[in-house]
C-alpha positions as CSV (number, residue, x, y, z in Angstrom):
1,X,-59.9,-15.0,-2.3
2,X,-56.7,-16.6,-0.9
3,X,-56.2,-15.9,2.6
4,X,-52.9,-12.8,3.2
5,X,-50.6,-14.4,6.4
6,X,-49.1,-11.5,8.0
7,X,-45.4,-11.8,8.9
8,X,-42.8,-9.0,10.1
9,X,-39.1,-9.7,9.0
10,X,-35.8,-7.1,10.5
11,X,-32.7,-7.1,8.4
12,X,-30.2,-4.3,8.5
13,X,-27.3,-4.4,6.5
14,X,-24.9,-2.2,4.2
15,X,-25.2,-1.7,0.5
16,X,-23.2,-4.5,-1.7
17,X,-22.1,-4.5,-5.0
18,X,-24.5,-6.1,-7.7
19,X,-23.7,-8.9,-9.1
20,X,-24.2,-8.5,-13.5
21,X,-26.0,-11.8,-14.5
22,X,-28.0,-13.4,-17.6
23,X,-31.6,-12.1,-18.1
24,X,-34.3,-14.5,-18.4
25,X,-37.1,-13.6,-19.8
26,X,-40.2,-13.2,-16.4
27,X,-42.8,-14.6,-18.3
28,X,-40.8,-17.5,-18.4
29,X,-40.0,-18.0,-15.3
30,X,-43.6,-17.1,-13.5
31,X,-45.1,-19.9,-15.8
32,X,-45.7,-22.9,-13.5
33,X,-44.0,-26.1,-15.1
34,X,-45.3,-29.5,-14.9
35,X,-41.6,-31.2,-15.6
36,X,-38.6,-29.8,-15.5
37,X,-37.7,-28.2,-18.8
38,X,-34.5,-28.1,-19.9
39,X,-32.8,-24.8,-21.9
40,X,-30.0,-23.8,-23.5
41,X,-28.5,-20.3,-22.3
42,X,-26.3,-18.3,-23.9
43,X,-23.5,-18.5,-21.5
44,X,-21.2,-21.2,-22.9
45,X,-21.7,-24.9,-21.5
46,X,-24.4,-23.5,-19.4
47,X,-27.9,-25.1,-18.7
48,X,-30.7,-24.1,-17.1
49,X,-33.3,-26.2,-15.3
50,X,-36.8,-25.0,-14.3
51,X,-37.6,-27.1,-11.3
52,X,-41.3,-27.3,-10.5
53,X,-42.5,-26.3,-7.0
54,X,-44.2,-28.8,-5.2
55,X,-47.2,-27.9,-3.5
56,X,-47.4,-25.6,-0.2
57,X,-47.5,-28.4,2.6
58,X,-46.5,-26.8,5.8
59,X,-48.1,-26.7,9.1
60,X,-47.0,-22.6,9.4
61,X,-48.9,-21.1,6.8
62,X,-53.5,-21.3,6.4
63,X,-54.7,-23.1,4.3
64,X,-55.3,-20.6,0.9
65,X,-52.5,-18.2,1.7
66,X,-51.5,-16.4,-1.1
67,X,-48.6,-13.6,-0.1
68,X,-46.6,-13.0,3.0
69,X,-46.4,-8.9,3.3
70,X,-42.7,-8.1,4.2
71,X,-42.5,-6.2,7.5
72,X,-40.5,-2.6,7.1
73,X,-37.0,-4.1,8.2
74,X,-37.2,-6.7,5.6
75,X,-37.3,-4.8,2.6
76,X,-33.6,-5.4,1.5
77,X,-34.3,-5.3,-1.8
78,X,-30.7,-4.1,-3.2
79,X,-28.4,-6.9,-3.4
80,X,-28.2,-10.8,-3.0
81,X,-27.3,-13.1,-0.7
82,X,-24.6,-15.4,-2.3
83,X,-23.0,-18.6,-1.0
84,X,-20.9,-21.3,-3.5
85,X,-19.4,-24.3,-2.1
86,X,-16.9,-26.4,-3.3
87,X,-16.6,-30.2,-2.4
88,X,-14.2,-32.8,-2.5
89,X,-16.6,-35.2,-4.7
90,X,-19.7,-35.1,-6.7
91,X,-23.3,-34.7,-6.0
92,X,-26.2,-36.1,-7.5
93,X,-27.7,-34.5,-9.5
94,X,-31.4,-35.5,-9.6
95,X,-31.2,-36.1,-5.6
96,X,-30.0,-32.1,-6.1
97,X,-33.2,-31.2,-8.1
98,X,-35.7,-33.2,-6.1
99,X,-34.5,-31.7,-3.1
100,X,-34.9,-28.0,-4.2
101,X,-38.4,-29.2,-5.4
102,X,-39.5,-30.2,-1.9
103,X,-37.6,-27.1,-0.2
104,X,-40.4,-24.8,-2.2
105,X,-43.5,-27.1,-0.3
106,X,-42.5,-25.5,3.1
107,X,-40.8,-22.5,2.3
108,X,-43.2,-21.3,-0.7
109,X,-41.2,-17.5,-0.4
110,X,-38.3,-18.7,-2.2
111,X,-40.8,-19.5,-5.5
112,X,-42.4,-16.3,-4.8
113,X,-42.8,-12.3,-6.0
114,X,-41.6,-9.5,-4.6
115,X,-44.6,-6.7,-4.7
116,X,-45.8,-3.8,-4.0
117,X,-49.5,-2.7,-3.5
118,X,-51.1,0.9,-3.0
119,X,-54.3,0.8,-1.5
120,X,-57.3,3.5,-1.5
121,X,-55.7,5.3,1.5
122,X,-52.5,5.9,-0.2
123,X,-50.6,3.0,2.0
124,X,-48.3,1.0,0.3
125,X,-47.9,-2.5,1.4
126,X,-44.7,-5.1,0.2
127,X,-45.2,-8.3,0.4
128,X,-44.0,-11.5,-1.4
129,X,-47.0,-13.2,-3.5
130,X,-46.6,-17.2,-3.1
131,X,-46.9,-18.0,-7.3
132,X,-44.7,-21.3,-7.2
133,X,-42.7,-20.1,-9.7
134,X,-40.3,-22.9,-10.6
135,X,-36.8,-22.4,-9.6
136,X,-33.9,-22.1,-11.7
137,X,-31.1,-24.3,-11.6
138,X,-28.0,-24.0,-13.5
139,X,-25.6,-27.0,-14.2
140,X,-22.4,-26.6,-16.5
141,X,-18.7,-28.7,-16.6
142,X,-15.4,-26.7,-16.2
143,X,-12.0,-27.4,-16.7
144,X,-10.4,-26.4,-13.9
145,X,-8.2,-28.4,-11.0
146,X,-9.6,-26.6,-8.0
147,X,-12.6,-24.6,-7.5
148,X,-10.5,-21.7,-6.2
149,X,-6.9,-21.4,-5.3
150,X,-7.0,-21.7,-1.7
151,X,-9.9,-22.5,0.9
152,X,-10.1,-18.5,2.3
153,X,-14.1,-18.0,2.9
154,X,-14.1,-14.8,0.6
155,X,-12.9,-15.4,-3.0
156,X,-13.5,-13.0,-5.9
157,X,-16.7,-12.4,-7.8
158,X,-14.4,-11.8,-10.7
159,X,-13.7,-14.7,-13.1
160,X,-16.0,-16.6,-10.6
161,X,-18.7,-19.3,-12.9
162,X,-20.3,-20.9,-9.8
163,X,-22.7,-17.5,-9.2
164,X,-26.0,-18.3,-10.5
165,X,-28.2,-16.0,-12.3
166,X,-30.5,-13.9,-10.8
167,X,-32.3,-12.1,-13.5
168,X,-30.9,-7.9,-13.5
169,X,-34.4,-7.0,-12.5
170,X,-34.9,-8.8,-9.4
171,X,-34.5,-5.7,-6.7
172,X,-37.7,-4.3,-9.2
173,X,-41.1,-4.2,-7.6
174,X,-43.7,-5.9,-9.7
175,X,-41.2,-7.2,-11.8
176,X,-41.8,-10.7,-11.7
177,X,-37.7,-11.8,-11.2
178,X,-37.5,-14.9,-9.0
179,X,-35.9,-14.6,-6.4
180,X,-34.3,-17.7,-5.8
181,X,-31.6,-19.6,-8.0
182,X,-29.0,-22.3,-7.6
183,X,-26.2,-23.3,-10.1
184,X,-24.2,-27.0,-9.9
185,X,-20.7,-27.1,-11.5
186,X,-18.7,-30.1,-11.9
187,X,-14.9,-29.7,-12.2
188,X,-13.1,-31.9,-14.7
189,X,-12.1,-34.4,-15.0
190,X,-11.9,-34.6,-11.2
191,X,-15.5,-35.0,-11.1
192,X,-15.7,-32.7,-8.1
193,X,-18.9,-30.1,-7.4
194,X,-19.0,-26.5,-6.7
195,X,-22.6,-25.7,-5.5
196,X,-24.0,-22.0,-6.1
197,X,-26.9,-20.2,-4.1
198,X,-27.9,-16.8,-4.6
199,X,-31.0,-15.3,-2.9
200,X,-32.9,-12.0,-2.4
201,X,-32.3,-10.3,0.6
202,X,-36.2,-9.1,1.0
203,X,-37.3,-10.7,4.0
204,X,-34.2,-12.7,4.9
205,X,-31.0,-12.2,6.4
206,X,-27.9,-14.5,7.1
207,X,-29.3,-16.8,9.4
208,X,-32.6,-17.7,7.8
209,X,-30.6,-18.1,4.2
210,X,-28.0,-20.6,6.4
211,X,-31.4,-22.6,7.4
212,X,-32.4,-22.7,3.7
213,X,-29.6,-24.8,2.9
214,X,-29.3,-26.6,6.1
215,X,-33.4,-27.8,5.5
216,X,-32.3,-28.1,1.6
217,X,-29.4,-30.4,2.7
218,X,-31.7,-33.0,5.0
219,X,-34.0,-33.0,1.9
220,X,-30.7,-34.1,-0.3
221,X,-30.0,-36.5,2.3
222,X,-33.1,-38.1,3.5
223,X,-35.7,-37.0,1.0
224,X,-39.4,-36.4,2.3
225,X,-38.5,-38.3,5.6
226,X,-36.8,-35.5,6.3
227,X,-40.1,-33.4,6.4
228,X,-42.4,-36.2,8.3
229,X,-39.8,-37.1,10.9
230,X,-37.5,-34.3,12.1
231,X,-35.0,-35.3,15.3
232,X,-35.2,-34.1,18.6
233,X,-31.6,-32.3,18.0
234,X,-31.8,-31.8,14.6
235,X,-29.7,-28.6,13.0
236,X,-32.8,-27.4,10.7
237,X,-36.3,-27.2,11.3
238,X,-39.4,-25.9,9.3
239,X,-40.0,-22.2,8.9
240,X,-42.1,-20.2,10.4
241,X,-43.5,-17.3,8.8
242,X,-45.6,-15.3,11.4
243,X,-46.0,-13.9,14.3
244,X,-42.9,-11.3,14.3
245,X,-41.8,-9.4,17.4
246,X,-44.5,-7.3,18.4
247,X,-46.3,-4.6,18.8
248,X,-43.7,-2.6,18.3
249,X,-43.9,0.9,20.0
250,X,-44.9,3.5,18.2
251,X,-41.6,5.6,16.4
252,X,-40.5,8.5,18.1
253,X,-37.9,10.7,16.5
254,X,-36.0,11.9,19.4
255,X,-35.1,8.1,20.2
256,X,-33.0,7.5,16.8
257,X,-31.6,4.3,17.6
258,X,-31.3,2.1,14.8
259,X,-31.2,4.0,11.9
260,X,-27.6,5.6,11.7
261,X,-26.6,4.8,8.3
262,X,-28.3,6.8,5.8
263,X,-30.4,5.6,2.6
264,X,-30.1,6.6,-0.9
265,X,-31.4,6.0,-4.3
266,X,-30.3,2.3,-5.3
267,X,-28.2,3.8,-8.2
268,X,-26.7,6.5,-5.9
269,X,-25.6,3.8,-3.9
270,X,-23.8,1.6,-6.3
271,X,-21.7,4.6,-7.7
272,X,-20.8,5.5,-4.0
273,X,-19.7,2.1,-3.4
274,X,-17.5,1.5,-6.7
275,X,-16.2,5.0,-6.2
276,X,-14.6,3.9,-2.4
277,X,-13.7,0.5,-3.5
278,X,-11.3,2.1,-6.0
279,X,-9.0,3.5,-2.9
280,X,-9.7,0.4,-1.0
281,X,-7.6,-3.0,-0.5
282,X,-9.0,-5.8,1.1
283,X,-7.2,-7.2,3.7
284,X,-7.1,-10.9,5.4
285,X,-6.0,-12.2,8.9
286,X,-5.8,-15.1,10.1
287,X,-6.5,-15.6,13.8
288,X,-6.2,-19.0,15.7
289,X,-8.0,-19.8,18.6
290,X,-5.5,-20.4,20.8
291,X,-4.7,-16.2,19.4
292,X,-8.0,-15.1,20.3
293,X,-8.1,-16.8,24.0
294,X,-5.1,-14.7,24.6
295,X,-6.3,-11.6,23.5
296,X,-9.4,-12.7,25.6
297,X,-7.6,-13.2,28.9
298,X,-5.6,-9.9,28.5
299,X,-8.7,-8.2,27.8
300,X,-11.0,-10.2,30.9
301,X,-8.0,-9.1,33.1
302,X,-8.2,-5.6,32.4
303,X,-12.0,-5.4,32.2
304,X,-12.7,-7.7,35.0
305,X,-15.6,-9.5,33.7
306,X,-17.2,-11.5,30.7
307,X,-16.4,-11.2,27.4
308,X,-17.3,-13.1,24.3
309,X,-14.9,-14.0,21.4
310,X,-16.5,-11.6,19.3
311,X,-16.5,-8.3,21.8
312,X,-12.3,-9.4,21.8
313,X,-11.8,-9.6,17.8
314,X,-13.9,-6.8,17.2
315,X,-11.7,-4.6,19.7
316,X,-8.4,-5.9,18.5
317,X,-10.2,-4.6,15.1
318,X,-10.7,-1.6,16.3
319,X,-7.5,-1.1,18.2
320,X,-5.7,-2.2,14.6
321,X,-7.7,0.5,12.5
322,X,-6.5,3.2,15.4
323,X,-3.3,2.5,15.5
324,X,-3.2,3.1,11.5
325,X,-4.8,6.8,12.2
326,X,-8.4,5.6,11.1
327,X,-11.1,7.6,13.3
328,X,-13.2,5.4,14.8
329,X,-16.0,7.4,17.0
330,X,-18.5,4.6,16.9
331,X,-19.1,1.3,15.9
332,X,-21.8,-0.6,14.5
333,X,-22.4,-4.0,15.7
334,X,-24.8,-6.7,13.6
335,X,-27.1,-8.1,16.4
336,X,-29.8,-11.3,16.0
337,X,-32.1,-10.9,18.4
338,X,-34.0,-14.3,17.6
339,X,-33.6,-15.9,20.9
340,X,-33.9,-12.8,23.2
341,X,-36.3,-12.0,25.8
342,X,-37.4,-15.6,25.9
343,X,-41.0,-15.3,27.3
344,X,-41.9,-11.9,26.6
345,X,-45.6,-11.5,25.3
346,X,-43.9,-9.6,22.5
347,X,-41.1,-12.4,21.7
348,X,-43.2,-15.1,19.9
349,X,-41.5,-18.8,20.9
350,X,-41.6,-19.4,16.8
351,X,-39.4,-16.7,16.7
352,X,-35.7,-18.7,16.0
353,X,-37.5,-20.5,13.3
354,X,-38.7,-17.3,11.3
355,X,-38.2,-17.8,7.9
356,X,-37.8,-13.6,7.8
357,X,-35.1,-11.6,9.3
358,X,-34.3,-11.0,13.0
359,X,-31.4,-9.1,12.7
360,X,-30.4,-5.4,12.9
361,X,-27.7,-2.9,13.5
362,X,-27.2,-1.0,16.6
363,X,-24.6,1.8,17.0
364,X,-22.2,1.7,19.9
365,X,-20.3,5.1,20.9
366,X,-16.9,4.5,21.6
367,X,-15.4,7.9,21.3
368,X,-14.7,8.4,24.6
369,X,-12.8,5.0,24.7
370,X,-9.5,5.7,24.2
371,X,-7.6,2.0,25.4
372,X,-8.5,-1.6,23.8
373,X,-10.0,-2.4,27.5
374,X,-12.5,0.4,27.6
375,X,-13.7,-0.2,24.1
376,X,-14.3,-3.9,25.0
377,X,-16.0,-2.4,28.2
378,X,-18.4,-0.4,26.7
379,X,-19.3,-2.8,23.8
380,X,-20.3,-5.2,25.8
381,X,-22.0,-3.3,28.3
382,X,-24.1,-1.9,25.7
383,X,-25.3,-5.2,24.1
384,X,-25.8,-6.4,27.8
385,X,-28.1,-3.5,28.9
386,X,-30.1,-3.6,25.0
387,X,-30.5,-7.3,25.3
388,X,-31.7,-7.4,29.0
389,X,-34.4,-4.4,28.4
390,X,-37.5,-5.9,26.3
391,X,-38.8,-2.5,26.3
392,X,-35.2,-1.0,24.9
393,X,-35.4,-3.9,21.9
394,X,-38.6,-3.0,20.7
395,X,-37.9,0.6,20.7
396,X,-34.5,-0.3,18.9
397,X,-36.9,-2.1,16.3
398,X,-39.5,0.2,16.3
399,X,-37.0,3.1,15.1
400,X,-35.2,0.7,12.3
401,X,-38.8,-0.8,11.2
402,X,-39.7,3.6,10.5
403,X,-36.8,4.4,8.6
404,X,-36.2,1.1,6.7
405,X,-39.8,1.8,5.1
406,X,-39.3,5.4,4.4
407,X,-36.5,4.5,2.6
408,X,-38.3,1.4,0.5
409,X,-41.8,3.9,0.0
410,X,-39.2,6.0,-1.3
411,X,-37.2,3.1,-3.8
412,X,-33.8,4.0,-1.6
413,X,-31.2,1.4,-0.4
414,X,-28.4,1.7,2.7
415,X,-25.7,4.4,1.8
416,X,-22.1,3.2,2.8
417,X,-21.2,3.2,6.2
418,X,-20.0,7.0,7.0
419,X,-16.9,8.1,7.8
420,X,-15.9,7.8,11.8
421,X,-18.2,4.7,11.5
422,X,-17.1,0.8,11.4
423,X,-19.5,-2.3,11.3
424,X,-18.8,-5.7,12.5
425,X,-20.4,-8.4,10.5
426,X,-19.4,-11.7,12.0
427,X,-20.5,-15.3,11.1
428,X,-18.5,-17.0,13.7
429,X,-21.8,-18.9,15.5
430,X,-23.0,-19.9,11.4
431,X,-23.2,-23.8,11.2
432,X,-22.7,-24.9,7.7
433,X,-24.0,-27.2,5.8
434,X,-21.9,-30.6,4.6
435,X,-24.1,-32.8,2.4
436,X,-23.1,-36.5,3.5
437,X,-19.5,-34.8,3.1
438,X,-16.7,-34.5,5.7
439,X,-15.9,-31.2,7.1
440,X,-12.2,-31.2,5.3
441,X,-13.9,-31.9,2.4
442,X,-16.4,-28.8,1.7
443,X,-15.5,-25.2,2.1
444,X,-17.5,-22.3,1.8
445,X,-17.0,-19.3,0.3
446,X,-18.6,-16.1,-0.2
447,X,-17.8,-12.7,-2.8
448,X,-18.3,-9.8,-0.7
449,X,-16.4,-6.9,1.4
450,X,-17.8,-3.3,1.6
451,X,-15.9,-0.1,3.1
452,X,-15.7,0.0,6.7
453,X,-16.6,-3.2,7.3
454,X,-15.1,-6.1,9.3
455,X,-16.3,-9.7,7.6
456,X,-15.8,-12.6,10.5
457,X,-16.0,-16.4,9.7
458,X,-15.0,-19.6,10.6
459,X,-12.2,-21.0,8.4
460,X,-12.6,-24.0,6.4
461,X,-10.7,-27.1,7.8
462,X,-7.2,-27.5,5.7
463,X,-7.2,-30.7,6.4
464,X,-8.7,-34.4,7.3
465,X,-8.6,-34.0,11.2
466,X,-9.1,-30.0,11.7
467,X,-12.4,-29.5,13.1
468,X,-14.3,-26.0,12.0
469,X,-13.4,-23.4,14.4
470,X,-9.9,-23.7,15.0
471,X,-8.9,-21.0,13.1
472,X,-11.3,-17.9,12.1
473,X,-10.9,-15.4,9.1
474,X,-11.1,-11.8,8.9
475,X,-11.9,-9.8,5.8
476,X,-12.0,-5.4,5.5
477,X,-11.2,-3.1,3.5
478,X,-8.2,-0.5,4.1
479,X,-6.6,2.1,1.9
480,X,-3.9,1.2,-0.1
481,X,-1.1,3.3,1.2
482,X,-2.2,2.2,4.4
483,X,-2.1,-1.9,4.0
484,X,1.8,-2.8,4.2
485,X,1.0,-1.2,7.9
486,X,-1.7,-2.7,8.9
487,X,0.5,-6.1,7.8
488,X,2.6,-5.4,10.1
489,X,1.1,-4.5,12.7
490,X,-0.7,-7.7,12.5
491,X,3.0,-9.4,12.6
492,X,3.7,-7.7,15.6
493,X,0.8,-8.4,17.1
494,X,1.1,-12.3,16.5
495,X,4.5,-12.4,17.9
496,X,3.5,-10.8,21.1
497,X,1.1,-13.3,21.5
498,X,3.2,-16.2,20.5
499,X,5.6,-15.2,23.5
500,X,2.7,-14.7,25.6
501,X,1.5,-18.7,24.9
502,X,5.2,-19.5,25.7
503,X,5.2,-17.9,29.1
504,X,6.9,-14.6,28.5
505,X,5.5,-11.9,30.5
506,X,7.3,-9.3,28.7
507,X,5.7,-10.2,25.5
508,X,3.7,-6.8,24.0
509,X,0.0,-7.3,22.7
C-alpha cells in the first residue's frame, strides 16, 4: 500500500464562468504513455500531445505516496485557472514539452485525480490521487497578426483559440478529467507564440499556479539543472505539499468570519452568474504610478499613518462605486497569509512554498465609513489587527475550512458576491514569468471578471524601456446605464490629480 501524505490547502474565491472545451475521452488520458503520442482533434488545425510524466523525484513527498487529500479550503472544484501569453518570438517546441515532462517529477498533483472517498464512518475525504497521467498539450498555427488587439491583461474568452482544453467533466469527482493542460499557438507567418495554461482550482490558488509556470519556465530554460542546482535568489522553488497551517481551532458558529458568501449548487451558480453578467459592462482604468502615489499621499495625510498601494486603489474603488449610488456596506478583501506569523508553531516555515492554497477572503465592514479616509482607515486597520493575532488567523481559517467543506460534502460552489458586498482581487505583487524573453516582449493576459468584483494587475510594458509596474490595470463590472458615469468620473478624477503633480493646491481628488 502506497503511503497517503497529508496536506491542507485555503482558497477562497467567487464563482467564474466555465469555459465550453473539447472532450477527450478519460480513459485516454489516465493511460500512462511511454512516448508522446500524437492525435488529431476535431477542432480544426488542432493537435494534441500526451506528454509522459516523469517519475515523482522530489525531496517533499515519502517515498510510495500515492494521493494528497485536499484540505476543506481547497476544494475549488468549479472553475479554472486560465493564463495565455503572447510573445514577441517563438518557442521551442520540444524544449516546451520536455519541460512540462519534468514539471510533473516534482509537482506530481498537476498529473493527478481529483477524488472523493467515503469511509465506514460516513466521512468523506477529497484528495488528489498521484496516477501520472500524461499531460495534454495542444499545438495549432493561426493566421492572425497579433495575438490580441492591444496588451490589456484581460481579453475576451470569446473568439479566444489559445485556451486549452480541459475536458467538460473536470470539476466531477471520480471522473478521471486531468486537471492540467497547456496549448502552444504560433501566429503566422510572424512566427510568434501565444502560450495557454489552464488548471484546476482544487488545491491551488493564484500564487501557487504563478509558481507552476515560474518552476515550468527554469525547466524551459535550464532543463534538469534547474532541479539539482537552484540559486540562492532564485524566483521559483520546489513545492511543498505538507504541513498546512495548523491545528486549526475547532469551528464555532457564533464566530462567522470567513464564510460570508454563500454556496450553491454548481449549476445554480452558473445561471446566477450569466443572469448578472447580462446587466453588467466591464469597465477598465488605467492608473499610473505616479496616480496612485498621489492618491496615497492625500490619503496618508488624512489618515496619518501607513498605507499600502493596494488599501489606496481599493478605496478610490470604493469611493468611485459610491459616488455612482452603488451600496457598499462591506468589502471583501483576498488575503495570502503564506508568510504570516513567521515562527508560530502553527505557521510551518515550508509554508510560502505550498504547492496548495494559502489564500482566503475576509470581510471588512465599512458601513459606518462614510469619507474615502475612513474607509482606508478601517481597511487597513483590520488587516493589521488579523495579521498580527495568530490566534485571530486560525480562527479566520478555521471558520472558512467548515463551511468550504459543507459546501463540497454537499457538491455546492461560491454564489456571487451579494448585493451591498464588493471583493478586491488584486495581482499587483504577481511576478510573471518571461521565458529568455524581454519584459516588452511578453504580455499576459487572463479571461475573467465576475459581478462585484475589482480585478488588479500590473500592466504589460508597451514598450522596449517600460519596466512592469509603471502602470497598473483595473477591471469590474458596472451596470450599463451606469458606465458613461463612472467614465467620467474617472476623467475627473485624473485631472485633479494631474494638477495636483503640477503643484496646484486647488486641484479636486
Amino acid at each position: 500500500m502506497g503511503t497517503k501524505a497529508h496536506m491542507k490547502c485555503n482558497s477562497l474565491t467567487c464563482f467564474t464562468s466555465h469555459f465550453a472545451s473539447l472532450h477527450i475521452p478519460p480513459s485516454t488520458l489516465a493511460a500512462p504513455s511511454s512516448s508522446a503520442r500524437r492525435e488529431q482533434t476535431a477542432m480544426s488545425g488542432v493537435k494534441t500531445i500526451l506528454i509522459p510524466c516523469a517519475p515523482i523525484n522530489t525531496p517533499h513527498l515519502p517515498t510510495g505516496t500515492t494521493e494528497i487529500p485536499i484540505a476543506p479550503l481547497g476544494l475549488v472544484s468549479g472553475h479554472p485557472i486560465l493564463w495565455f501569453y503572447a510573445f514577441e518570438g517563438a518557442l521551442d517546441e520540444a524544449r516546451l514539452v520536455r519541460a512540462i515532462g519534468l514539471l510533473t517529477s516534482v509537482w506530481p498533483t498537476l498529473a493527478g485525480r481529483y477524488q472523493r472517498e467515503v469511509g465506514g464512518n460516513g466521512e468523506v475525504a477529497f484528495s488528489i490521487r498521484l496516477c501520472a497521467s500524461p499531460i495534454p498539450f495542444e499545438t495549432q498555427s493561426i493566421e492572425r497578426d497579433h495575438a490580441f488587439p492591444d496588451k490589456r491583461f484581460i481579453q475576451p474568452a470569446e473568439d479566444n483559440p489559445y485556451i486549452p482544453t480541459l475536458p467538460v467533466n473536470f470539476r466531477t469527482l471520480n471522473s478521471e478529467s486531468h486537471l492540467f493542460s497547456v496549448s502552444l499557438t504560433t501566429l503566422l507567418p510572424s512566427g510568434k507564440s501565444v502560450l495557454g495554461f489552464q488548471m484546476s482550482h482544487l488545491a491551488q490558488d493564484s500564487e501557487s499556479g504563478v509558481r507552476v509556470l515560474l518552476l515550468l519556465e527554469a525547466l524551459y530554460l535550464r532543463g534538469q539543472d534547474a532541479l539539482e542546482s537552484i540559486p540562492p535568489n532564485a524566483a521559483y522553488a520546489l513545492p511543498t505539499f505538507f504541513p498546512d497551517v495548523g491545528p486549526l481551532p475547532v469551528y464555532v458558529p457564533s464566530q462567522n468570519q470567513g464564510e460570508i458568501v454563500p454556496s450553491q449548487p454548481s449549476a445554480a451558480a452558473l445561471q446566477a452568474y450569466l443572469d448578472a453578467k447580462k446587466d453588467l459592462s466591464m469597465v477598465f482604468v488605467q492608473l499610473s504610478m505616479w496616480e496612485v502615489k498621489i492618491l496615497k499621499a492625500q490619503y496618508r495625510q488624512d489618515v496619518g499613518f501607513y498605507l499600502s498601494d493596494q488599501d489606496v486603489i481599493s478605496t478610490w474603488w470604493i469611493d468611485l462605486l459610491r459616488r455612482v449610488g452603488v451600496d457598499v456596506p462591506i468589502v471583501i478583501y483576498v488575503l495570502n497569509y503564506r508568510r504570516w506569523c513567521i515562527g508560530h508553531p502553527s505557521f510551518p516555515p515550508s509554508l510560502p512554498t505550498l504547492s496548495g492554497t494559502a489564500s482566503l477572503t475576509r470581510p471588512i465592514d465599512i458601513s459606518s465609513q462614510t469619507s474615502p479616509a475612513r474607509v482606508a482607515t478601517a481597511i487597513r486597520e483590520h488587516v493589521v489587527q488579523l495579521r498580527s493575532s495568530p490566534d485571530k488567523v486560525l480562527e479566520w481559517i478555521s471558520d472558512g475550512a467548515y463551511h468550504f467543506r459543507q459546501a463540497a460534502v454537499e457538491g455546492k460552489t461560491p454564489a456571487l458576491m451579494p448585493e451591498g458586498q464588493v471583493k478586491i482581487n488584486s495581482s499587483i505583487r504577481s511576478y510573471w514569468p518571461l521565458f529568455g524573453f524581454g519584459e516588452h516582449e511578453v504580455s499576459y493576459h487572463t479571461s475573467f471578471t465576475a459581478p462585484r468584483v475589482l480585478r488588479v494587475f500590473l500592466a504589460n510594458p508597451a514598450k522596449q524601456g517600460e519596466a512592469r509596474g509603471e502602470r497598473l490595470e483595473l477591471y469590474f463590472d458596472v451596470n450599463k446605464e451606469d458606465v458613461e458615469k463612472v467614465e467620467r468620473l474617472v476623467e475627473r478624477d485624473k485631472a485633479g490629480w494631474k494638477m495636483k503633480a503640477a503643484g496646484m493646491p486647488r486641484a479636486r481628488l
